[in-house]
N, C-alpha and C positions, 0 to 999 in steps of 0.2 A: 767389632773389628772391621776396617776398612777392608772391601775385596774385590772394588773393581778396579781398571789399570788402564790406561791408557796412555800410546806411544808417547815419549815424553825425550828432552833434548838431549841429542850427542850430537856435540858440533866438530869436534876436533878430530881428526883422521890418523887413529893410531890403531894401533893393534898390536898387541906386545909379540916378541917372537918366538915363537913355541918350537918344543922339542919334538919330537918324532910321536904318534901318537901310542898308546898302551891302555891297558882295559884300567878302567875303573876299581882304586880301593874301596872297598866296602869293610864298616865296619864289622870285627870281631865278633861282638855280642851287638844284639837286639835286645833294646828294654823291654820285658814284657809286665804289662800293668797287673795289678793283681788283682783291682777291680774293672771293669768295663762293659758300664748299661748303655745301652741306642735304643732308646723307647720310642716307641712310633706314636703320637698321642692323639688320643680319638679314635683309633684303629682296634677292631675285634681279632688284626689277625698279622702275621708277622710280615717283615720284610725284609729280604736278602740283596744287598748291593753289591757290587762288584767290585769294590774296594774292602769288602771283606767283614763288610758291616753285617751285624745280623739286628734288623732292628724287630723289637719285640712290641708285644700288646700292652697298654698303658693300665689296664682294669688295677691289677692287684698291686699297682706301688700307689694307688689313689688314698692318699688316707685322709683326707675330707675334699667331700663330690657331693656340696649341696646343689641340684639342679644344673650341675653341667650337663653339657652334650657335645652330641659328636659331629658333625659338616665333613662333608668333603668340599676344596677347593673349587672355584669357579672355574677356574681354566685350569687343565692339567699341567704339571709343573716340568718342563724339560727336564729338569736334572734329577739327578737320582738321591734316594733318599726321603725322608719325613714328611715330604711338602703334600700329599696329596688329602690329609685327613687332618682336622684341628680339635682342640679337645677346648669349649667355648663354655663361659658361664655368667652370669652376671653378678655372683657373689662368689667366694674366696674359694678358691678349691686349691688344693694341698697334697703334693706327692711326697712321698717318704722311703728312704734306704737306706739299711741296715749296711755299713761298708767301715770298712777299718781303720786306724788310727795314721794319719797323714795326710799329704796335700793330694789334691784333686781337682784334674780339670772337670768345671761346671761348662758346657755349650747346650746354646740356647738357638733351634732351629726355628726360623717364622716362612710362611708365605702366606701374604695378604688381601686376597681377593676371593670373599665367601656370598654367595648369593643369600641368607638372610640374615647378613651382619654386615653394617654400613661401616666402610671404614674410618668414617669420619670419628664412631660412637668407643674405639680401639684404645679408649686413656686406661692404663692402669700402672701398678708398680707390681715386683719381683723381688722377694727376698730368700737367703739361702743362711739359715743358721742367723747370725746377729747381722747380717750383714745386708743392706737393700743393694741390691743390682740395677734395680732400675727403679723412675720414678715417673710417674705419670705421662708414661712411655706408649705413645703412638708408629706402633711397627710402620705403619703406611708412611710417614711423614715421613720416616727416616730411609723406607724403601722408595719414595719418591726423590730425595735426596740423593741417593747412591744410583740415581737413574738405571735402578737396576731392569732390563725388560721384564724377568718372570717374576719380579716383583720378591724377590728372593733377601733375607734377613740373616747375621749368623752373628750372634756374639760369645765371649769366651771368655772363662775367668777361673778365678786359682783362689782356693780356699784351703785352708789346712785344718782339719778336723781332730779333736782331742778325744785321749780314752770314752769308750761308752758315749762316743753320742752318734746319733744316727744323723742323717744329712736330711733335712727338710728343705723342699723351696714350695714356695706359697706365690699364688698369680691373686693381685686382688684389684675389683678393678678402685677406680679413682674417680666415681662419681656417681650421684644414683641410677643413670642411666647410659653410662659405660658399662663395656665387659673385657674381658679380662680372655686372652685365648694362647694355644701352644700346641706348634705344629710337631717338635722333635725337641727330644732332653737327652745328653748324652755325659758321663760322668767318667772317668782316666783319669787311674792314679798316675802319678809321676813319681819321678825317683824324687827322695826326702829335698834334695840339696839342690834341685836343677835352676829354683828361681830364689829359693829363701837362702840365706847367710847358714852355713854352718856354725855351730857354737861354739865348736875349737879352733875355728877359724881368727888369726890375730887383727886387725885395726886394715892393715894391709891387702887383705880381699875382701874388704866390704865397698861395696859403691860410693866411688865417691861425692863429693857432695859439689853441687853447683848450684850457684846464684843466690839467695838469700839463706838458704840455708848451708853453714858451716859448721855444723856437728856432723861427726859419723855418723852413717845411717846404715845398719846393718836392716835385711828385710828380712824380718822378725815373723814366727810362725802363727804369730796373733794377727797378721795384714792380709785381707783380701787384696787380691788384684782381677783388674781387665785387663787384657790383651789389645792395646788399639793399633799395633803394628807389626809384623811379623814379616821382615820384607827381603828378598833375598837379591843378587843381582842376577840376571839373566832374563831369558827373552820369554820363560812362559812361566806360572805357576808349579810351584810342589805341593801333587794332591796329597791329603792324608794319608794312603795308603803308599806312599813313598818314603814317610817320616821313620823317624828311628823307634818306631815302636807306638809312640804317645799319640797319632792320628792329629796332629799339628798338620795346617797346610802353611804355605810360606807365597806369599805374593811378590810378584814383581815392583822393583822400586818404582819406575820408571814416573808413574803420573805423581812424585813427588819430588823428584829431581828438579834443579830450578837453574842447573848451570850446561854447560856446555861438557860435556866428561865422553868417555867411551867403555864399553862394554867387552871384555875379554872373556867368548864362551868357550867352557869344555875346556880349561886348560890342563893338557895332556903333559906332563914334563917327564914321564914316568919314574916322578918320585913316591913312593905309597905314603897316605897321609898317617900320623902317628898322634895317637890322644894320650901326648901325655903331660899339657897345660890342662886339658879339660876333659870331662867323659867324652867316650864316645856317642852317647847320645845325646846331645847338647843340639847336633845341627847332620841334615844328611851329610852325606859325604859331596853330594853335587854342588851346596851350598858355596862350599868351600875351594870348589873347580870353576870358579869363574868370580869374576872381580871387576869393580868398576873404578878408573883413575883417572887423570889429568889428562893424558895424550901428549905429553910432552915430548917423547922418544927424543932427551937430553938438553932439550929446549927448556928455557928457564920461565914458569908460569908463574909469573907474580902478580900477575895485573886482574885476575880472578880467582877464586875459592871454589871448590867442589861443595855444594851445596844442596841440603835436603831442608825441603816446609813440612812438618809434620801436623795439622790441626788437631788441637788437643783441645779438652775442657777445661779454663781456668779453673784456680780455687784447689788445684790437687798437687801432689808430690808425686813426680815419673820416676820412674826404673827405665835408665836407656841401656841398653845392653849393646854392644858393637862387634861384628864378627870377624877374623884377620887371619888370614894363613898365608905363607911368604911361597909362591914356586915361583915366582919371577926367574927365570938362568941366569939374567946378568947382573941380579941383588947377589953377590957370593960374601960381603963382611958386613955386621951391625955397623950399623951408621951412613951404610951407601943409600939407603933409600929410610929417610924423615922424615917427617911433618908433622904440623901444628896440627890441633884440633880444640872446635872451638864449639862448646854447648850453649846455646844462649847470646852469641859474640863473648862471649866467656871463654878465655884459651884455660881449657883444661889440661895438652899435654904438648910441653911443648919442645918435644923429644921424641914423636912415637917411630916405633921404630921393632916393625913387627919380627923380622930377625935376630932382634936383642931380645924381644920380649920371651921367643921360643927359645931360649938357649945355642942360639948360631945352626938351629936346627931348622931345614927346610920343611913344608908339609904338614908342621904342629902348629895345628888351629889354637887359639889365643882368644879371648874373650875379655875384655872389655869394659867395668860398669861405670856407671851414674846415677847419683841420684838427683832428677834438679824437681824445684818449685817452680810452679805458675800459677804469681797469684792471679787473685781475682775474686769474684763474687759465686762462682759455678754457675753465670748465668750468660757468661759469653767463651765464644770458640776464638782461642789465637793459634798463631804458630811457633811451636815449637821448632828451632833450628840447630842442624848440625851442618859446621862448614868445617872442612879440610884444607890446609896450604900447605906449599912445600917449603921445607924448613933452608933456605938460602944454603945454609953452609953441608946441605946433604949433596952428596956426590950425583947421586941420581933425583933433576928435580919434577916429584912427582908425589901424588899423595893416591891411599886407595885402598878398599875395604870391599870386603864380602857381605854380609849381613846387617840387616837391624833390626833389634826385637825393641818394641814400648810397650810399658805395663802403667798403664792410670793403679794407683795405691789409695786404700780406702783413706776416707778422712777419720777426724776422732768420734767422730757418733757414727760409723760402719757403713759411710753411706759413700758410694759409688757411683751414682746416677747422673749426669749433664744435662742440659737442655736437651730438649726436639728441636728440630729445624724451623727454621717459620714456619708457618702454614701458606697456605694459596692466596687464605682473604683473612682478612685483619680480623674478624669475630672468633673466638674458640668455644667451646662449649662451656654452660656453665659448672663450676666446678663447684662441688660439695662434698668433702672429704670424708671416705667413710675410714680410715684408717687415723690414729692422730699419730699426727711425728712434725717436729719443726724444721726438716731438710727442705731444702730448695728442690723446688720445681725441674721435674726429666728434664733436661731440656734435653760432560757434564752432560743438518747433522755436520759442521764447519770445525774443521783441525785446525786450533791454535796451539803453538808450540811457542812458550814464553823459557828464554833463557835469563835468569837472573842473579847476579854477581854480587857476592855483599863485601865488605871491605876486608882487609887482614885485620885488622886492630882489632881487640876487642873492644866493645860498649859496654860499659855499667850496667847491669842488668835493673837498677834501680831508676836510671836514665829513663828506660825502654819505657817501665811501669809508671814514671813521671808522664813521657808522651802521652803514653793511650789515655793517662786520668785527662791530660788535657784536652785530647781528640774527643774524649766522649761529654767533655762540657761545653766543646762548640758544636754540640749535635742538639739541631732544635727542629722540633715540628712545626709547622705552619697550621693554620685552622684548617685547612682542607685536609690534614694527615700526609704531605706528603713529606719524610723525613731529606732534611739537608744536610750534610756535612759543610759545615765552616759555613754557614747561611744560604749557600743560592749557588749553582752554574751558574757560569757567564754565558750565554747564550744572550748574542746580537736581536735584539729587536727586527721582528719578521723576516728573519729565516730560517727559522725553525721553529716548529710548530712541539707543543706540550700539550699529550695526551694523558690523559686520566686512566686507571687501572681499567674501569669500566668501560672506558671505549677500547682499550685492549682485548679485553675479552668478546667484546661484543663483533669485533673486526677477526677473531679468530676462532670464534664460535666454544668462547672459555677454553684455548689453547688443546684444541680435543686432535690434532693432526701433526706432526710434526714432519717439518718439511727437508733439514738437516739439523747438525748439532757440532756445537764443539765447545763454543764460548760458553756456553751452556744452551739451549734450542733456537733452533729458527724455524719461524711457522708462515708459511703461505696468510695472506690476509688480505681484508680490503677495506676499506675505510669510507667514508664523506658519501655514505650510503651505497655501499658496493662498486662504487663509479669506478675505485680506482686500489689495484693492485699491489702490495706489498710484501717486502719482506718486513717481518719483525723479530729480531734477536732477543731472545729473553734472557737475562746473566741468571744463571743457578740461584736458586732463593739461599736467603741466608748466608751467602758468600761476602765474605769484606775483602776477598784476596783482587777483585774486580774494579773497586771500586774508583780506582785513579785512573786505568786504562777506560772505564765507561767513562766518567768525565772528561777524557783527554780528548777523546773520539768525538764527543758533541760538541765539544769548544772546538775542536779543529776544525772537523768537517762540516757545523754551521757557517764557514767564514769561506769555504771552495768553491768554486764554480768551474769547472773546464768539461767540456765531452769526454776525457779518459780519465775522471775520476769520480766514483759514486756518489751519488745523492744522498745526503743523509736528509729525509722528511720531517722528523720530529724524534721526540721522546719519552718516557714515561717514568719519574723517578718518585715513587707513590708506593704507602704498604709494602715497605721492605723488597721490592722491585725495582730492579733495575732494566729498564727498555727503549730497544734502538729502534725506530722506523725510516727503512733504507726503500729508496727504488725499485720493485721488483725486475728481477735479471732473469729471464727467460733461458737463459742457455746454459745455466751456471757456470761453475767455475773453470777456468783452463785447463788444471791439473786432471779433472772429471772425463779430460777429451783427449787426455794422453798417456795414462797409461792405470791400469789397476779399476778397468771402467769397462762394462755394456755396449758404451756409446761409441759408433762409428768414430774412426778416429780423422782429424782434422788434414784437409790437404798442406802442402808446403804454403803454398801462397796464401792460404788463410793463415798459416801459423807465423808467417812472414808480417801480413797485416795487423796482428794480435800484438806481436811485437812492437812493433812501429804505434802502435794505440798506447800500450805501457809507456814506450821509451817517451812520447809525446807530454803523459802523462807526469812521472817523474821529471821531465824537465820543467814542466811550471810547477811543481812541490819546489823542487831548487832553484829557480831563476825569476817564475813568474808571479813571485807574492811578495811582502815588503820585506818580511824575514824569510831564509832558508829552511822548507821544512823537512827533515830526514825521516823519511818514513819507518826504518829500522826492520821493517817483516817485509821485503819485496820476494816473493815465493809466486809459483804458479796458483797455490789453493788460493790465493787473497788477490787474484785478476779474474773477476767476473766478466761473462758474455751478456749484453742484450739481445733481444728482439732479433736486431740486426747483424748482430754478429760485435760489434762493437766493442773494445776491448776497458774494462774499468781500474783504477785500482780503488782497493778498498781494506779496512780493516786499518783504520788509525789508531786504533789503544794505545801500540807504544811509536807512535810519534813522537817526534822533539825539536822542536824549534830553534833551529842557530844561531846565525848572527844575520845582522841587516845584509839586503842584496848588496851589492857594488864593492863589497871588501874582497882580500883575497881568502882561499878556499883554506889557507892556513892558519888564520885567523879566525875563521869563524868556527875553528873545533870546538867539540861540548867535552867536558867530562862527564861523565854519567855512569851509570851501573850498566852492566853488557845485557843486552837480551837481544834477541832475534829468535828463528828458526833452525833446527837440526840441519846441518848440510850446508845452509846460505851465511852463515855467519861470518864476514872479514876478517882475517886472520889479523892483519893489523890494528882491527877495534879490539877482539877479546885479548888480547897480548898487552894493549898498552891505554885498554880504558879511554880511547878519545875518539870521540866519534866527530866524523865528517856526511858530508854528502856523497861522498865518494864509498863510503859503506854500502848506500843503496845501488853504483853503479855494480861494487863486487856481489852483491846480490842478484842483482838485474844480469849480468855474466852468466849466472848458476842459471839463472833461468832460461837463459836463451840457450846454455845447452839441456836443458832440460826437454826443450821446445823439440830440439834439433835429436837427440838420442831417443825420446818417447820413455824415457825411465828415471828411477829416483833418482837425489844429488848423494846419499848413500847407501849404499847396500852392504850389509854384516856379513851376509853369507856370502859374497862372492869372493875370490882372491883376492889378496890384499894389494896388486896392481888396479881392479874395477872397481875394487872396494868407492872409493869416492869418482866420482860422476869426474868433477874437476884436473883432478889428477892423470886419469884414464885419459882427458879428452887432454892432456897435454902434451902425453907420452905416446900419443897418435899421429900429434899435430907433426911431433919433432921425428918421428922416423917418416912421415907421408903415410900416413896408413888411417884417418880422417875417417875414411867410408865404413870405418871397424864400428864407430858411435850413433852411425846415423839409422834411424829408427827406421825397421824393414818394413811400416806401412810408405814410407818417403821412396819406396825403390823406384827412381825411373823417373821422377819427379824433379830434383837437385840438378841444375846442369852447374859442371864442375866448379867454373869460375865462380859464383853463388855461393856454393860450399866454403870455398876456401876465403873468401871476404866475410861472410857469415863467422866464422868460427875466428880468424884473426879478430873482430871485432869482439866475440866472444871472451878468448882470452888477454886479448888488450884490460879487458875489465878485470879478469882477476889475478893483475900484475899485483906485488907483493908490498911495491910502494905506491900507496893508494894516488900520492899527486902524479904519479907517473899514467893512469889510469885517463880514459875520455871523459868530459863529461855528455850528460845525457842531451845536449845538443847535437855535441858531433857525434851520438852513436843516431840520434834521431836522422840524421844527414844521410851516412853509411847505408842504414837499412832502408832508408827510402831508393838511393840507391841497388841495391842488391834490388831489390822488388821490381824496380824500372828494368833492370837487364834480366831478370827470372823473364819476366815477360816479354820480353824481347826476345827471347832466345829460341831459333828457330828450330828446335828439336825439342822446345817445353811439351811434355806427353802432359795431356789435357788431366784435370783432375777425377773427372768422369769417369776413367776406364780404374778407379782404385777405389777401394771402398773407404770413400770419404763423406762428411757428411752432409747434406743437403741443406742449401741455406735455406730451405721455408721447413724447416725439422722441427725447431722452438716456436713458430710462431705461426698462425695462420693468417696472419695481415700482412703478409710481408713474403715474397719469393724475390728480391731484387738479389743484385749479386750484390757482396759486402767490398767496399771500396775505401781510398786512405784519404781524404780528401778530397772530394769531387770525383772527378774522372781520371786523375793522376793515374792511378792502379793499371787502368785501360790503357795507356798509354805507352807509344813502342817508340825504340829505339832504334835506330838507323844503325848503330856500330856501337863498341863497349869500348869506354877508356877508363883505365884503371884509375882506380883512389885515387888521386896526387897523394905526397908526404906529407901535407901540412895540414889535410884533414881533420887529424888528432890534434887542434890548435892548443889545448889544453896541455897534451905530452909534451909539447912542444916550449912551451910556456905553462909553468905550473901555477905559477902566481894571475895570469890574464883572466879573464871570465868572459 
């Protein structure tokens, strides 16, 4: 079961409007299990958590322990619980419990790092009853995947046990010199009916069926399942000891979200919630007190879908389960708030309509099911998708859900198991099966927030499986191993350099430091014999979600040349690796120097020059190449600092390429799928799907007041006036009251006239009609401006006396002062004459360039 999260997009600035606050329903009854083992394995001696665990000694459920033993972990384990003792063996060892007739959660506790067992030697398989769980399963691989730090494992599954039989699971390893190890076993019954079909149940509550499968699928008490989802909305996890009984935790959605939606916590309507579509233990109660939807507040969202990537294991049948409970106040009749929903691009409901579904009842959670197929061979990882849209003729147009549960369902030989992840290096250990069975093989520090939009229609789900057969026959290896998609990048002859896996490693000493992370790592390096400094970005192994945005980034940024935009040095696309070699940026990134950071924060007139570097930069992406390039992520994280203070941009994946220079700006729109960033998004791209150059200026806006307030472009917890950065800083502008956003390290710093040019240039950018907007010339014009009279201005209080940060801070070659062109910077001004009006020649003329 996936468990780690990361912040992930809400671009749209809504927040539903809630009633008066009142305490929390809680349910009536509490499930209580009737069995419930927490064995500590390897451990002589018990251990008590504070979530109410009592985990016990493993001795007497061993019932075969040929030469096992016991380790304690290499590093002790922060979290509480199993992780600190393993119970290790190189042949089959076998626990056993006498427990009662129905289903039960099986969870499987790991932590991977034992000083005399290599984690490399970690292949084995897991079986519970008829059933394998896993298959030549490498905890490391998969806890290096889930870039967990404390190296932490947890998977989960649901088996239903018949009269007289005791629950066996067996660790055996998968090779003759593998072994086979278990840090924690923990076993909770569940109620009969919470995931399997009841038998008096009619055609009508069984799940339904999507994509190539069209028979009923009732989930029968002969199916194991996994747990690969359990995801709730809101801003932090539900630990076990919150659950309704069953020690379920519930993750946030968030690092699976792929569209643009908003987050509604703690919804207080003081309505009490009522189980009377579903038990009361089915979901906490908090689950269902916060909700994630469109943002429309009556705005018509047609132009994207609310959207989840779920990666799953081909080759199996899912259980999707969906969670729904209506307190909206201004939903009051069935029908005012509908939408579509679509499994697969498959519209499976295209009516929903969670008010009808409770009986015109508010507060009655509602659940959901599905059953869909994905085929395949079980030897590749796709994704699974659930997209939401608003149904046109619903009163209120908006779509939106509480919960998701996914359960992978056993195949017809009991097996359960998916691939491992790649490994590091293309070799694996040899394999010599001591078990016979003919199942297949077991088989992210830089924030990127990708927004991604899929269409309304549904796709043929046979279509989808048509593409990828064809995507994987234009997959060919070259003699050297390095895997291409569709034969070759286009990468320009000598300017960009192709690194081999082996000089990657060698330049970051086998990726043993990591320097940041987001895309998946970035590591410090140095290459052409230490001479020379680098960043190297390394995309998550095993990852295909990357793969178009890596390629887009080398094709783009091998063809750029300008001072404010990053050097892309080479690449490495080799042994299932994907690798960027960028410029090393000494000062990192902007956002690192403004707010939520250590680091002294930046004076006005450096933050002045940072900008004026950006907006320089952004003008030759649109003006200074043969085609318009629309960069699509203009944010503060993706404007690196040099040496010198230098301002970069960087971070091409989702680039896209316009139309030729010298047409008009209305002509050269792209259609495309929406992505960007949380906060920067242009309200006119995700609304109507067309993207312009003028998206990167509404972005470049966000950022310049980002520059100027020293805070995020939104914040959840604040009132729903601050809530968004852009909003706030308009309903400032319009009463005079400006100095309310300006970030209190700038106190004393702003001389007024500066402010107020600064900030109209600001929101000139995120006017609502994008051709009414500047382009990145005349903001480059403006702000050079503004910087000539900052420095001019006979009462500018020096930056010195504030704690800002010193230019020889990044670098020790270098103490100059950081300048915008020459000596411009230095440069004073005799008297201040305002803008002229025709500045904005663009507002002025929407069609000119």
């Amino acid at each position: 079961m996936d468990t780690t999260g990361t912040h992930i997009a809400s671009g749209a600035i809504f927040f539903l409007l809630l009633l008066c606050l009142s305490s929390l329903s809680i349910a009536d009854v509490i499930y209580s299990p009737v069995e419930l083992f927490s064995i500590n394995c390897g451990s002589n001696s018990s251990l008590s958590t504070r979530d109410g665990r009592n985990w016990t000694a493993d001795i007497k459920f061993l019932s075969e322990n040929k030469d096992s033993v016991a380790a304690p972990a290499l590093t002790p384990s922060t979290l509480e619980g199993p992780y600190t003792d393993a119970r290790f063996s190189h042949s089959q060892f076998t626990y056993s419990f006498s427990v009662s007739t129905g289903p039960k959660f099986i969870r499987l506790f790991y932590s991977t790092s034992y000083q005399n067992f290599h984690r490399s030697k970690a292949y084995f398989s897991v079986k519970a009853g008829p059933y394998t769980l896993l298959q030549y399963f490498n905890a490391s691989l998969n806890a290096d995947a889930d870039d967990d730090p404390d190296n932490f494992l947890f998977r989960e599954y649901c088996i239903n046990l018949r009269d007289g039989e005791r629950l066996n699971i067996s660790f055996i390893p998968s090779t003759e010199d593998s072994y086979a190890f278990i840090n924690g076993i923990e076993i909770v019954s569940m109620p009969p009916f919470l995931y399997y079909t009841h038998p008096d149940d009619d055609i009508t509550g069984w799940p339904q069926p999507v994509g190539l499968n069209t028979n009923p699928f009732p989930i029968e008490n002969n199916y194991a399942m996994e747990t690969k989802y359990r995801l709730r909305v809101g801003d932090q996890q539900i630990p076990a000891s919150q659950d309704t009984g069953m020690l379920r935790s519930w993750d946030v959605d968030n690092k699976y979200v792929t569209t643009q939606s908003v987050l509604s916590l703690d919804i207080e309507s003081g309505i009490k919630l009522r189980f009377t579509k579903t038990p009361n233990y089915t979901a906490p109660d908090t689950v269902y007190r916060s909700l994630r939807n469109m943002g429309s507040n009556g705005t018509v969202n047609m132009g994207f879908n609310l959207t989840w990537q779920l990666p799953v294991d081909s080759g199996f049948t899912y259980l999707l389960r969906l969670h729904f409970c209506q307190l909206d106040p201004r939903i009051e009749n069935p029908g005012d708030l509908s939408f579509f929903i679509f499994v697969q691009d498959q519209l499976v409901e295209d009516w929903a309509d969670v008010l009808g579904w409770s009986d015109k009842q508010k507060g009655v959670p509602v659940v959901r099911q599905y059953a869909v197929v994905i085929p395949g061979n079980q030897q590749e990882r796709l994704n699974l998708s659930l997209k939401m849209h608003p149904n046109p003729q619903s009163l209120a147009k908006d779509a939106q859900i509480n919960a998701i549960e996914l359960f992978k369902i056993n195949d017809p030989t009991g097996n359960l198991a998916g691939p491992n992840p790649d490994p590091p290096l293309p070799q694996s250990p040899k394999r010599v099966p001591l078990e016979s069975s003919n199942k297949k093989s077991h088989g992210t520090t830089m924030r990127t927030l990708a927004a991604i939009a899929g269409s309304v229609s549904g796709v043929l789900l046979l279509s989808f499986i048509a593409i990828l057969i064809k995507r994987r026959k234009n997959v060919t290896v070259n003699e050297k191993g390095t895997s291409r998609d569709n034969g070759s990048l286009f990468v320009p002859t000598g300017l960009c350099r192709h690194f081999s896996i082996k000089e990657m490693r060698t330049a970051t000493n086998n990726f043993d430091e990591v320097f940041v992370g987001g895309f998946g790592n970035v590591y410090k390096g140095h290459i052409d014999n230490g001479s020379t400094t680098v960043a190297i970005k390394r995309l998550k192994q095993g990852s295909r979600q990357g793969i178009r945005e890596f390629k887009n980034e080398i094709e783009m940024l091998s063809q750029l040349r300008h001072p404010n935009i990053v050097s892309l040095i080479g690449y490495c696309y080799e042994s299932n690796e994907m690798i960027l070699v960028y410029e090393f940026m000494d000062c990192g990134n902007l956002r690192d120097h403004l707010y939520d950071t250590d680091n002294p924060s930046l004076s006005w007139k450096h933050r002045l020059q940072t900008c004026i570097g950006v907006a320089r930069g952004l003008d030759y992406l649109h003006t200074g190449v043969k085609q318009v390039i629309i960069h699509r992520d203009v944010k503060s994280a993706n404007i690196l600092l040099d040496e010198k203070w230098e301002a970069k941009v960087s971070d091409f994946g989702l680039a896209r390429i316009g139309g030729p220079m010298g047409i008009s700006m209305m002509t050269t729109r792209v259609n495309t799928e929406v992505k960007g960033s949380i906060g920067y998004l242009d309200p006119e791209y995700y609304k109507r799907n067309i993207l312009t150059e003028k998206s990167d200026v509404y972005s470049f806006g966000v950022m310049l007041l980002e520059v100027l307030s020293g805070r995020h472009p939104l914040l959840h917890w604040e009132e729903k006036q601050r809530m968004s950065l852009a909003n706030w800083a308009k309903h400032c502008y319009e009463k005079g009251t400006l100095s309310e956003i300006v970030d209190s390290e700038l106190k004393g710093q702003i001389k007024p006239q500066c402010l107020n040019k600064f900030s109209e240039v600001a929101l000139s950018c995120l006017l609502e009609d994008g051709t009414q907007r500047p382009s990145m010339k005349d903001i480059v014009g403006v702000l050079e401006f503004v910087l000539q009279f900052q420095d001019s201005a006979v009462n500018y209080e020096d930056s010195s006396s504030h704690s800002t940060v010193p230019l020889s801070d990044c670098s020790e070659n270098t103490g100059s002062s950081m300048t915008s062109d020459g000596d411009r910077s230095n440069g004073r001004m005799e008297s201040f004459v305002l803008i002229p009006d025709d500045v904005f020649s663009e507002t002025k003329n929407p069609k000119g360039r």
